[in-house]
N, CA, C and O of each residue as an XYZ file, in Angstrom:
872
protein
N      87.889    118.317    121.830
C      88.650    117.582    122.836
C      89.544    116.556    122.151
O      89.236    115.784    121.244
N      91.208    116.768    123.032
C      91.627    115.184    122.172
C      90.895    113.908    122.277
O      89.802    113.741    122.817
N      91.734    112.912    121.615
C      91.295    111.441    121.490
C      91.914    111.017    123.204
O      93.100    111.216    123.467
N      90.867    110.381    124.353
C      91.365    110.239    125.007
C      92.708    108.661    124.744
O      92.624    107.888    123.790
N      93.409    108.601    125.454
C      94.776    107.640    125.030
C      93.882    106.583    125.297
O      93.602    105.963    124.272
N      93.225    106.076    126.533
C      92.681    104.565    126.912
C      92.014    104.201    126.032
O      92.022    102.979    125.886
N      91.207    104.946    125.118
C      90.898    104.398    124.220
C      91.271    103.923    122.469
O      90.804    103.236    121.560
N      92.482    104.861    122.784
C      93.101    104.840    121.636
C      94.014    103.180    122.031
O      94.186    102.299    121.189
N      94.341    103.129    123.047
C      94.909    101.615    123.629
C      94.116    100.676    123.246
O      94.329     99.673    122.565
N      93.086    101.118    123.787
C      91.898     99.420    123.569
C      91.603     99.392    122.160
O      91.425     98.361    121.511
N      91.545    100.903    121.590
C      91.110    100.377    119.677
C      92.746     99.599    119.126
O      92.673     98.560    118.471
N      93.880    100.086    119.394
C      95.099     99.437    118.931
C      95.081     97.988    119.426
O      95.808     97.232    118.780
N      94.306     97.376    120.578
C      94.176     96.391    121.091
C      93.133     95.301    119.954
O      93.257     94.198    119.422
N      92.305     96.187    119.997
C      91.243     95.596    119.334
C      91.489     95.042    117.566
O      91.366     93.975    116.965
N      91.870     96.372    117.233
C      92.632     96.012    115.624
C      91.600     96.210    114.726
O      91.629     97.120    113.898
N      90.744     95.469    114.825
C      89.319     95.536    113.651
C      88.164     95.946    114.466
O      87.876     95.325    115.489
N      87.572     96.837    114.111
C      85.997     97.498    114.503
C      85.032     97.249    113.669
O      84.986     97.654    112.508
N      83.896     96.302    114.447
C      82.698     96.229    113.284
C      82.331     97.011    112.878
O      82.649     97.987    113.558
N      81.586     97.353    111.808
C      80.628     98.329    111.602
C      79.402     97.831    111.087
O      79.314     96.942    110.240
N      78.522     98.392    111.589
C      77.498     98.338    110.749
C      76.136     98.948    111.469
O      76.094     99.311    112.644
N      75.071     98.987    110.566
C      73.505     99.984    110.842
C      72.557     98.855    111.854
O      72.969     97.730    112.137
N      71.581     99.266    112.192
C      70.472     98.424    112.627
C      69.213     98.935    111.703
O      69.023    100.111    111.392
N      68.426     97.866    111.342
C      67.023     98.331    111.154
C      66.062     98.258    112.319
O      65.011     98.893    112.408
N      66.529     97.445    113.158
C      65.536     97.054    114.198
C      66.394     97.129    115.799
O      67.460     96.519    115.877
N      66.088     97.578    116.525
C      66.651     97.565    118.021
C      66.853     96.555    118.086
O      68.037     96.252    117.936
N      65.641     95.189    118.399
C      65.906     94.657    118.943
C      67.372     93.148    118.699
O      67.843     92.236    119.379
N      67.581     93.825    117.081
C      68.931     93.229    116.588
C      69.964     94.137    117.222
O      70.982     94.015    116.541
N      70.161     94.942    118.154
C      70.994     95.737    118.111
C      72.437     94.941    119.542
O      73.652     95.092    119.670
N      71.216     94.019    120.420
C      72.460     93.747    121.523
C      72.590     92.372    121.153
O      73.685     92.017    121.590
N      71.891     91.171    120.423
C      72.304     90.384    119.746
C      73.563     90.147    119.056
O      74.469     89.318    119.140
N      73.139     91.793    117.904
C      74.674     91.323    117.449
C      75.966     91.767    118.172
O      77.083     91.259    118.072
N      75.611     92.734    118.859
C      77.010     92.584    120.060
C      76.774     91.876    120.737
O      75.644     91.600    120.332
N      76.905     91.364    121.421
C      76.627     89.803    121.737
C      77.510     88.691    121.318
O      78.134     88.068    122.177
N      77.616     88.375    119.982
C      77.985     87.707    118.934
C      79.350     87.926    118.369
O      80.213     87.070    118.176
N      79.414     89.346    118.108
C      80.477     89.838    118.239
C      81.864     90.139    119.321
O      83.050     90.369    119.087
N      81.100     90.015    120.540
C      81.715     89.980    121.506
C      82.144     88.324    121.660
O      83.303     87.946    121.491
N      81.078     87.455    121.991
C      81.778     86.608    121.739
C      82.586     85.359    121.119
O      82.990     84.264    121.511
N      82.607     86.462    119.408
C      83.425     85.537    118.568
C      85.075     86.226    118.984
O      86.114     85.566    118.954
N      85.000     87.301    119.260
C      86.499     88.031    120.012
C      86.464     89.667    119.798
O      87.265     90.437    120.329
N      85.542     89.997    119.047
C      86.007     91.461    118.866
C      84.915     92.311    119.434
O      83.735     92.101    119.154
N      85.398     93.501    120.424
C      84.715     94.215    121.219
C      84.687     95.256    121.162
O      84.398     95.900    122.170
N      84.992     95.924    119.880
C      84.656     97.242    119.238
C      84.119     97.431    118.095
O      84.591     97.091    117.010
N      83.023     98.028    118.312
C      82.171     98.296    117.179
C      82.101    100.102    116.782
O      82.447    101.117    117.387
N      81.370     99.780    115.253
C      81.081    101.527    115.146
C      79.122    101.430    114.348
O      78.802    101.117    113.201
N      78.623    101.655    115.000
C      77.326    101.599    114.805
C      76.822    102.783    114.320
O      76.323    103.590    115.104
N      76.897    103.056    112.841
C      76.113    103.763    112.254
C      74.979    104.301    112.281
O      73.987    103.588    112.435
N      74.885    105.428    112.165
C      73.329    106.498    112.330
C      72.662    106.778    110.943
O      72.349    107.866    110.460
N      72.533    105.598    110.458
C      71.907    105.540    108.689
C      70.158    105.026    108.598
O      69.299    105.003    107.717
N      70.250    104.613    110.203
C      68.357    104.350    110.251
C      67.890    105.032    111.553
O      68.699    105.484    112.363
N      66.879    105.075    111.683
C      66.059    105.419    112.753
C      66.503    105.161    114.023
O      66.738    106.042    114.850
N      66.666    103.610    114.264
C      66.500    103.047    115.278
C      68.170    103.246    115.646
O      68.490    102.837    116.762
N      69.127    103.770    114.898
C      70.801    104.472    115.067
C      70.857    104.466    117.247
O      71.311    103.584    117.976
N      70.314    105.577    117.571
C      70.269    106.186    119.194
C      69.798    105.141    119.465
O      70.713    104.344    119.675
N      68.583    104.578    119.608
C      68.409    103.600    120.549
C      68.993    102.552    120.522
O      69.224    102.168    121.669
N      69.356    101.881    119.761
C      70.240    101.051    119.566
C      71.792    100.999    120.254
O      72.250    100.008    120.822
N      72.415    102.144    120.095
C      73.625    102.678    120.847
C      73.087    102.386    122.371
O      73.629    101.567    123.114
N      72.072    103.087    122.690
C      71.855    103.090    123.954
C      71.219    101.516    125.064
O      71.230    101.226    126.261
N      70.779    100.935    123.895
C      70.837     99.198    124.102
C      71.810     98.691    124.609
O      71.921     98.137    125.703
N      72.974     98.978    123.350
C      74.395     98.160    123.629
C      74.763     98.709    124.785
O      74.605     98.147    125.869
N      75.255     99.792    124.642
C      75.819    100.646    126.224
C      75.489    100.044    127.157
O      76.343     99.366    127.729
N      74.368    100.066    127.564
C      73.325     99.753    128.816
C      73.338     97.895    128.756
O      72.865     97.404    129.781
N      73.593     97.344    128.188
C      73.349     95.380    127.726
C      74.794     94.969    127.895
O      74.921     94.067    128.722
N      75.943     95.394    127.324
C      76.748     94.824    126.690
C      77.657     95.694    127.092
O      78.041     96.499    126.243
N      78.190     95.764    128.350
C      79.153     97.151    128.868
C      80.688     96.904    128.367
O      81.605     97.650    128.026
N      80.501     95.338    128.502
C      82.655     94.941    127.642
C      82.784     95.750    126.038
O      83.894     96.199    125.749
N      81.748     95.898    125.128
C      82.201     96.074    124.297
C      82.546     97.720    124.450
O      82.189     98.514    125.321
N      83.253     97.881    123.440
C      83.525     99.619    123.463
C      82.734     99.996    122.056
O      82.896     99.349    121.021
N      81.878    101.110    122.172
C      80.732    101.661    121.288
C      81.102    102.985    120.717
O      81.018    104.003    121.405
N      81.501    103.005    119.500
C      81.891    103.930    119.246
C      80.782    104.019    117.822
O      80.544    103.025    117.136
N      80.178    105.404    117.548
C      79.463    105.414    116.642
C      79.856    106.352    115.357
O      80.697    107.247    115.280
N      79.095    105.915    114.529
C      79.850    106.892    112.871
C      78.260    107.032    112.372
O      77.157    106.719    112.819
N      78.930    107.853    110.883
C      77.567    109.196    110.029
C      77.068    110.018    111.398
O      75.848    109.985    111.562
N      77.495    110.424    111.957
C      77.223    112.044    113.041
C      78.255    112.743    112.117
O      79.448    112.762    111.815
N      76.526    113.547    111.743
C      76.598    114.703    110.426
C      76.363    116.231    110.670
O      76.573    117.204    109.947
N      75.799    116.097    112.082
C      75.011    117.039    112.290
C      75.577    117.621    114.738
O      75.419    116.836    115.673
N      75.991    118.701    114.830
C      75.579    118.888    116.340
C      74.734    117.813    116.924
O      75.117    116.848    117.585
N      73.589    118.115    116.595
C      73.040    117.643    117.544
C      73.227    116.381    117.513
O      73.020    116.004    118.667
N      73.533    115.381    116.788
C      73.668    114.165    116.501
C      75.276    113.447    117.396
O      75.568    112.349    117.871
N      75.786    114.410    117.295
C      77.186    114.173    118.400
C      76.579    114.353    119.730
O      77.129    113.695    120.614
N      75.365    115.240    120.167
C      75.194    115.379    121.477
C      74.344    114.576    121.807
O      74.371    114.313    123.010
N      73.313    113.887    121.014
C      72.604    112.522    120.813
C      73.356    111.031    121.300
O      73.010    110.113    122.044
N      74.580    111.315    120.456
C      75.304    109.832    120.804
C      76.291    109.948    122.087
O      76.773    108.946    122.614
N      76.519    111.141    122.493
C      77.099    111.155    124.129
C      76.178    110.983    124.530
O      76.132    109.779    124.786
N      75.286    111.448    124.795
C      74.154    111.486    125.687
C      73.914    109.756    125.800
O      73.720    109.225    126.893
N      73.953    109.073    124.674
C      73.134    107.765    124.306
C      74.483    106.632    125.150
O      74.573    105.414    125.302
N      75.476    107.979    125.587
C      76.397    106.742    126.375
C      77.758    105.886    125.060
O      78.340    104.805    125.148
N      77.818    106.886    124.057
C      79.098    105.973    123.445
C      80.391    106.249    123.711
O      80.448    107.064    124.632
N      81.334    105.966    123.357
C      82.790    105.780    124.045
C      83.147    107.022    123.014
O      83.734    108.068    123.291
N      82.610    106.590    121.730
C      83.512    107.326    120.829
C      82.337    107.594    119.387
O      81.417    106.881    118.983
N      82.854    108.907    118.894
C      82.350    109.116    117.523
C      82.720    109.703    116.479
O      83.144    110.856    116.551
N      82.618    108.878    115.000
C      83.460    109.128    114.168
C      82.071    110.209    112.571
O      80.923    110.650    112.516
N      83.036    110.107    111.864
C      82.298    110.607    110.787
C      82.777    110.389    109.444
O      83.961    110.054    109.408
N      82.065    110.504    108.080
C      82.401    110.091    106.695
C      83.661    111.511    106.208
O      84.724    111.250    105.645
N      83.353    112.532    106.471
C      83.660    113.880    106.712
C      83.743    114.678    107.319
O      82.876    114.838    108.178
N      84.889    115.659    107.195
C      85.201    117.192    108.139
C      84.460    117.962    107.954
O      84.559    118.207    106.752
N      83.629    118.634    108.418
C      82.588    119.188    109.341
C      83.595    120.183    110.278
O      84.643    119.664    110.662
N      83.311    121.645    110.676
C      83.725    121.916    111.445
C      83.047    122.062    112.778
O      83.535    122.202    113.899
N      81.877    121.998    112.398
C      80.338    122.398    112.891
C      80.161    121.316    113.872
O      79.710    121.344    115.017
N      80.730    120.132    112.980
C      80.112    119.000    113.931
C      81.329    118.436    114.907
O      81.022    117.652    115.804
N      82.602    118.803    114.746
C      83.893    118.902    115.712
C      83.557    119.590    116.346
O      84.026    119.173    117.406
N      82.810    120.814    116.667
C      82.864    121.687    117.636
C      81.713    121.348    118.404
O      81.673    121.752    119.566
N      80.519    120.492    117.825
C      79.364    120.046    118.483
C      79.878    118.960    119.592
O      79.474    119.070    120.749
N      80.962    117.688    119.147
C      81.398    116.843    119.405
C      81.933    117.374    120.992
O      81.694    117.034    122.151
N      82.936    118.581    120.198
C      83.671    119.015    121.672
C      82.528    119.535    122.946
O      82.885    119.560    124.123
N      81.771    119.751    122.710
C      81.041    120.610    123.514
C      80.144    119.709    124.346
O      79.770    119.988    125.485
N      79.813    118.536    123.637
C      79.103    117.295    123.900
C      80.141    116.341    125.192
O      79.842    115.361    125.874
N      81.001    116.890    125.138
C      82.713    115.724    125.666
C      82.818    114.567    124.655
O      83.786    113.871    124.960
N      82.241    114.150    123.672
C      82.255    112.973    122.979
C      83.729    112.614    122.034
O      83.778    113.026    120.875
N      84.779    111.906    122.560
C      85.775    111.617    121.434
C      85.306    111.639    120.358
O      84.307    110.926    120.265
N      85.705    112.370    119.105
C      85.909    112.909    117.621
C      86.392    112.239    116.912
O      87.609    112.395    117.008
N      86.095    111.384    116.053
C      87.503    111.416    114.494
C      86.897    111.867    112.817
O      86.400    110.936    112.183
N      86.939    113.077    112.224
C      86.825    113.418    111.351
C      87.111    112.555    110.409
O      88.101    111.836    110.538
N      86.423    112.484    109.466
C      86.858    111.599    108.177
C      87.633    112.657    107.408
O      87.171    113.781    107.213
N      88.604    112.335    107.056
C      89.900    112.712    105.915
C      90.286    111.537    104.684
O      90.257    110.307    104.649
N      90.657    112.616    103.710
C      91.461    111.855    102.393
C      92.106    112.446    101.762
O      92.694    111.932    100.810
N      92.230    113.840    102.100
C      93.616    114.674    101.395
C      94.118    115.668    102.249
O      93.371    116.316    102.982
N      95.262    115.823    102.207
C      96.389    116.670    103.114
C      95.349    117.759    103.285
O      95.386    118.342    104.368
N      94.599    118.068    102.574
C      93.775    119.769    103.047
C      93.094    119.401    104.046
O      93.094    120.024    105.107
N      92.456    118.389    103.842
C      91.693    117.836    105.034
C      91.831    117.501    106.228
O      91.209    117.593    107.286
N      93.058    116.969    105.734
C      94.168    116.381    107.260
C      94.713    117.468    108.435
O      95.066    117.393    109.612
N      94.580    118.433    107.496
C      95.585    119.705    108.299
C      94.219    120.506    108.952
O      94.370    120.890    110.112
N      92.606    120.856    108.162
C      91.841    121.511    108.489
C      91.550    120.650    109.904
O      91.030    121.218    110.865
N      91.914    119.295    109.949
C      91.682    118.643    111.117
C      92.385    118.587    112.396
O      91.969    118.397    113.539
N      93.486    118.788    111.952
C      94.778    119.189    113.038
C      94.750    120.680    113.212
O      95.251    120.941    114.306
N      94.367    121.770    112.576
C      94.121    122.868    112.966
C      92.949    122.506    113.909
O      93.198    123.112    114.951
N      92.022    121.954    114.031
C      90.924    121.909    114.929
C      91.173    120.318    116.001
O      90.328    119.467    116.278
N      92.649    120.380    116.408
C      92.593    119.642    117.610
C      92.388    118.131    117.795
O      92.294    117.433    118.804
N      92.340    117.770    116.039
C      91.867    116.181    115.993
C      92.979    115.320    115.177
O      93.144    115.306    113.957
N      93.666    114.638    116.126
C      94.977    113.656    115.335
C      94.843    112.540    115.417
O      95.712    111.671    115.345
N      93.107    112.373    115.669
C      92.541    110.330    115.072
C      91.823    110.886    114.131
O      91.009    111.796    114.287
N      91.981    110.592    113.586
C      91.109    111.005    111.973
C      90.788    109.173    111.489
O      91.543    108.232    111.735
N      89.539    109.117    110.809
C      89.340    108.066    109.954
C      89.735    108.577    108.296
O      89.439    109.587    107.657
N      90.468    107.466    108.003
C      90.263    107.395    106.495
C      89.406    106.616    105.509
O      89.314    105.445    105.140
N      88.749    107.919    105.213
C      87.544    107.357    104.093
C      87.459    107.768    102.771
O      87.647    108.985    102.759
N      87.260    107.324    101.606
C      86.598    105.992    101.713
C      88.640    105.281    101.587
O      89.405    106.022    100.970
N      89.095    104.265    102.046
C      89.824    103.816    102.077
C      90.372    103.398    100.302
O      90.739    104.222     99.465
N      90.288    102.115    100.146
C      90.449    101.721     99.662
C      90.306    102.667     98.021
O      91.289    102.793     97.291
N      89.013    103.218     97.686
C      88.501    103.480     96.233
C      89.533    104.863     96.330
O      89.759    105.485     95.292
N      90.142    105.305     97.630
C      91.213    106.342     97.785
C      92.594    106.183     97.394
O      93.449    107.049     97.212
N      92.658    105.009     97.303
C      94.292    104.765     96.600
C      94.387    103.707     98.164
O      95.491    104.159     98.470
N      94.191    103.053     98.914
C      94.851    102.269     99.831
C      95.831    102.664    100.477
O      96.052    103.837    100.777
N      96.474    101.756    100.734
C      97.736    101.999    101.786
C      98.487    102.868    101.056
O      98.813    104.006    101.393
N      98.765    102.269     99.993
C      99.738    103.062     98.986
C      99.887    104.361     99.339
O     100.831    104.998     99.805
N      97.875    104.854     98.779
C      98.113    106.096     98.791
C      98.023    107.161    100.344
O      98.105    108.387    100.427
N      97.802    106.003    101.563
C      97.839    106.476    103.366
C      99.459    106.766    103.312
O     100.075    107.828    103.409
N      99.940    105.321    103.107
C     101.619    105.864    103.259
C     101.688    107.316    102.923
O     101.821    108.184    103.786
N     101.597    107.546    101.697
C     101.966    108.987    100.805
C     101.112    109.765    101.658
O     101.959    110.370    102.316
N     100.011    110.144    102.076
C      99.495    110.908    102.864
C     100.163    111.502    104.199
O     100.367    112.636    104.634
N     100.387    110.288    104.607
C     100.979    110.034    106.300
C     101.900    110.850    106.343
O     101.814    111.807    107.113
N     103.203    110.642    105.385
C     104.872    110.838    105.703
C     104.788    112.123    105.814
O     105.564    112.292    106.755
N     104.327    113.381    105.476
C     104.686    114.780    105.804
C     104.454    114.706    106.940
O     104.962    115.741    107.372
N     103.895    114.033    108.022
C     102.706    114.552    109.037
C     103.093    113.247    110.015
O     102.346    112.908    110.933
N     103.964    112.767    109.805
C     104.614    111.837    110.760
C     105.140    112.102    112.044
O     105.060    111.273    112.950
N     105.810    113.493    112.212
C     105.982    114.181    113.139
C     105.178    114.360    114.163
O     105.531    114.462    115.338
N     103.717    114.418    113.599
C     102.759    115.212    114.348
C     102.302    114.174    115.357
O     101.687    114.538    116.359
N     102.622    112.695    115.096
C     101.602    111.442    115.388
C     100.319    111.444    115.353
O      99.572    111.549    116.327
N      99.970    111.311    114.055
C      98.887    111.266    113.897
C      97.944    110.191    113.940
O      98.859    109.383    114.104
N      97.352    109.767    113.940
C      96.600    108.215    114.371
C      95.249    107.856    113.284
O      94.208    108.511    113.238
N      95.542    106.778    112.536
C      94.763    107.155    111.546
C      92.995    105.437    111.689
O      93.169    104.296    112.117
N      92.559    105.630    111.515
C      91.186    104.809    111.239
C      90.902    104.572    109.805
O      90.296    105.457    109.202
N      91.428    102.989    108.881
C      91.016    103.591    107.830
C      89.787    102.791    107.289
O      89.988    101.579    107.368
N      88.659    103.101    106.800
C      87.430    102.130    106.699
C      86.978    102.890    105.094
O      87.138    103.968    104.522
N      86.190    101.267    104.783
C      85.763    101.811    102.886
C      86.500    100.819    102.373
O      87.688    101.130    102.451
N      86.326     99.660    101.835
C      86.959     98.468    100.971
C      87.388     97.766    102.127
O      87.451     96.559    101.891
N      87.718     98.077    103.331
C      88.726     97.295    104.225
C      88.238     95.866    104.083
O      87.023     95.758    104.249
N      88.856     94.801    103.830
C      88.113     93.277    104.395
C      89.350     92.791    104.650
O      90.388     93.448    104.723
N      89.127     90.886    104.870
C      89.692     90.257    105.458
C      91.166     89.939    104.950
O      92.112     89.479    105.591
N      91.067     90.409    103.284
C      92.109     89.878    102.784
C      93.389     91.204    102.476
O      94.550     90.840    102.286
N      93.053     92.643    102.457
C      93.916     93.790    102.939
C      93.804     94.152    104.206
O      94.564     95.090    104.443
N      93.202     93.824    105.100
C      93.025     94.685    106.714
C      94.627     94.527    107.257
O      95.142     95.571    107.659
N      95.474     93.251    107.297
C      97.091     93.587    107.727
C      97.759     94.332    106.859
O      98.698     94.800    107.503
N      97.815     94.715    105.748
C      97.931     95.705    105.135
C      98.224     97.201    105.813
O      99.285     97.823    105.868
N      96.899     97.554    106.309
C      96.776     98.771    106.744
C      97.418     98.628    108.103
O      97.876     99.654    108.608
N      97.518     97.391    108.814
C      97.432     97.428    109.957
C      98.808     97.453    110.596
O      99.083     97.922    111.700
N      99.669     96.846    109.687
C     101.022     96.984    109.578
C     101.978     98.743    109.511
O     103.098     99.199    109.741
N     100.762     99.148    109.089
C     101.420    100.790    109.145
C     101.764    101.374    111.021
O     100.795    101.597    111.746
N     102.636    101.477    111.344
C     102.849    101.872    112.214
C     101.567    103.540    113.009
O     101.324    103.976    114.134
N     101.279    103.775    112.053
C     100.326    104.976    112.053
C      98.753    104.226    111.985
O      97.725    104.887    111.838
N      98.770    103.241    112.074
C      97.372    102.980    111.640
C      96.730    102.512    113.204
O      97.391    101.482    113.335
N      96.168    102.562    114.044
C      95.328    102.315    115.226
C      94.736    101.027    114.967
O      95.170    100.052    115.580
N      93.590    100.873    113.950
C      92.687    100.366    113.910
C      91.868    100.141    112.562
O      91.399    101.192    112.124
N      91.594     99.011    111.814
C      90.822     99.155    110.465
C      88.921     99.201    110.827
O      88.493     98.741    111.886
N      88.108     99.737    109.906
C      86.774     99.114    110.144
C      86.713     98.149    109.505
O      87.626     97.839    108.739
N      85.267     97.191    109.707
C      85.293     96.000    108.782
C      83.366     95.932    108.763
O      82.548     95.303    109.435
N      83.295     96.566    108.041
C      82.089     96.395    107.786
C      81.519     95.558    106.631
O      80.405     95.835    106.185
N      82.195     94.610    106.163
C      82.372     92.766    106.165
C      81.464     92.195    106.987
O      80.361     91.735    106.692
N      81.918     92.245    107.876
C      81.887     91.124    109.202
C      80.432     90.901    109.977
O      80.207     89.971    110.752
N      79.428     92.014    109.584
C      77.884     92.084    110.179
C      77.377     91.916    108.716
O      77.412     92.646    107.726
N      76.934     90.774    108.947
C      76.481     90.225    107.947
C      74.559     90.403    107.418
O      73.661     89.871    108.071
N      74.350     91.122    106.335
C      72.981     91.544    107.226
C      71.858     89.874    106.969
O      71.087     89.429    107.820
N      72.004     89.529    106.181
C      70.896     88.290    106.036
C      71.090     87.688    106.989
O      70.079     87.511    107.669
N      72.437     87.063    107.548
C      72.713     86.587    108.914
C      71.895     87.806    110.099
O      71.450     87.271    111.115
N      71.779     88.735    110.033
C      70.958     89.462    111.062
C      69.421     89.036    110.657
O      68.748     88.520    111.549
N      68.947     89.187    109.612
C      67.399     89.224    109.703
C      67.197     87.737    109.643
O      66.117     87.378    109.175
N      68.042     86.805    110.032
C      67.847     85.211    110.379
C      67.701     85.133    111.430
O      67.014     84.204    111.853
N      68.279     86.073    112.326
C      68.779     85.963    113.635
C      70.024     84.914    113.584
O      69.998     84.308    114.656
N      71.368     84.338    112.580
C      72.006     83.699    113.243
C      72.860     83.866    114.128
O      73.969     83.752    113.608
N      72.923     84.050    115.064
C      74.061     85.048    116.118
C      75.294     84.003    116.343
O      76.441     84.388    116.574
N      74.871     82.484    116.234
C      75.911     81.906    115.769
C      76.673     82.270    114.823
O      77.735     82.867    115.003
N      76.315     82.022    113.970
C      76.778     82.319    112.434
C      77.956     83.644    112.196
O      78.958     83.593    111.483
N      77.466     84.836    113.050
C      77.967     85.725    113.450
C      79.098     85.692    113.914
O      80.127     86.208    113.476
N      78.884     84.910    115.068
C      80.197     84.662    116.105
C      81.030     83.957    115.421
O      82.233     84.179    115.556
N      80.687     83.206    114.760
C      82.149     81.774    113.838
C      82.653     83.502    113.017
O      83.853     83.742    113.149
N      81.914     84.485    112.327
C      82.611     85.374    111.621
C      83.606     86.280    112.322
O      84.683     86.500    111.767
N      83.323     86.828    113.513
C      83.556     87.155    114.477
C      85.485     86.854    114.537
O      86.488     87.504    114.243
N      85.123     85.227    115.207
C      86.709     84.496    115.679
C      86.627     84.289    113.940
O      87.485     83.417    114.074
N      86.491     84.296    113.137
C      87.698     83.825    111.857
C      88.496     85.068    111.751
O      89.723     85.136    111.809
N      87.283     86.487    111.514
C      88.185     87.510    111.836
C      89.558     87.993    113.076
O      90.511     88.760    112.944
N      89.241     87.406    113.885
C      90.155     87.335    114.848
C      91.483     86.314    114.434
O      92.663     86.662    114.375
N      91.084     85.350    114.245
C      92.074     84.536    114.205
C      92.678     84.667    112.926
O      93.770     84.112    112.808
N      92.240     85.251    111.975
C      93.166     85.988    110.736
C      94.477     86.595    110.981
O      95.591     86.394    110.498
N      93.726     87.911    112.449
C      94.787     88.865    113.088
C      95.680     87.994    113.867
O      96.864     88.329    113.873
N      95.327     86.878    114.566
C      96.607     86.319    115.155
C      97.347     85.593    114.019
O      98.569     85.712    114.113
N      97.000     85.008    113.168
C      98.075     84.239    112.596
C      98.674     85.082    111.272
O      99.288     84.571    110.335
N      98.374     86.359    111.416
C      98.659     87.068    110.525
C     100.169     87.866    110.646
O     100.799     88.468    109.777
N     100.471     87.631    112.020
C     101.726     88.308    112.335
C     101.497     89.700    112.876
O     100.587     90.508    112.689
N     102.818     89.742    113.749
C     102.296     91.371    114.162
C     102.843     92.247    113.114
O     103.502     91.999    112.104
N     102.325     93.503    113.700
C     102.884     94.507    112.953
C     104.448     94.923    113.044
O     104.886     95.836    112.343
């Protein structure tokens, strides 16, 4: 299935997407929470522990402003796991065809991870023009997205790029007319989680935000 547009609006809205894992549920609507209200209301909640699904299904169900979009769905069933669990959206490290077609079948918005034109195109042959770029940065950066992008400019392609992103390149990427949205998996801080400071969180939260406003638009 395509990327539906409303959400492709609210991630261009949003600009930076947290990321990050849970070890424990009950950190899971805390830190959205925190996140929500230091300013940013899109997250991508990783499936790297156990507690991945329930956790999704916390936020969903706790925390309905934020938009939940989840990443590492490696596997079918794991795309039909995180629709089911109620997320907006789900991404991945890698193209998979297996797991695009699980995705589609699930209704769950898709974005394949890409980093070279073979990849890019095996992805647009299969219906998907939000792609994340991973790993970002250790990939050549913008530099090397620009150079990626320009054949395929035509197509509008919409790109996610996460992997090195932080506070001090994220306008960088963001400035690309092709770029939607950076991750920032920076910004969930984990010792600040197993403190519980959800303050602490939130001041990270609005600095990140207020980076993007005084940073200029794109």
């Amino acid at each position: 299935m395509s990327f539906p547009i409303e959400i492709i609006d609210r991630l261009r809205q949003c600009r930076v997407v947290a990321g990050f894992s849970v070890d424990h549920v009950d950190h899971a609507v805390p830190i959205a929470e925190a996140l929500l209200a230091g300013g940013i209301d899109a997250i991508e909640l990783t499936l790297r522990t156990d507690a991945g699904i329930d956790a999704v299904k916390a936020i969903c169900q706790q925390v309905p402003d934020m938009l939940v979009g989840v990443g590492t769905i490696l596997t079918p069933d794991a795309a039909a796991a995180v629709a089911q669990a109620g997320a907006a959206f789900g991404v991945a490290p890698g193209l998979n065809r297996r797991v695009i077609e699980g995705a589609k079948d699930a209704g769950l918005p898709f974005a394949p991870g890409i980093m070279t034109p073979s990849e890019l195109e095996t992805a647009i042959e299969s219906d998907c023009r939000f792609v994340k770029f991973f790993p970002a940065e250790a990939s050549g950066g913008v530099t090397f997205l620009k150079s990626l992008a320009a054949p395929y400019k035509h197509l509008d392609i919409e790109y996610f790029p996460l992997g090195g992103v932080c506070v001090d390149n994220m306008l960088d990427y963001l400035r690309m007319p092709e770029v939607t949205a950076v991750g920032g998996s920076w910004i969930v801080n984990k010792q600040m989680v197993e403190n519980g400071d959800w303050a602490g969180l939130q001041s990270r939260s609005a600095e990140v935000v207020n980076a993007l406003k005084t940073g200029g638009e794109r």
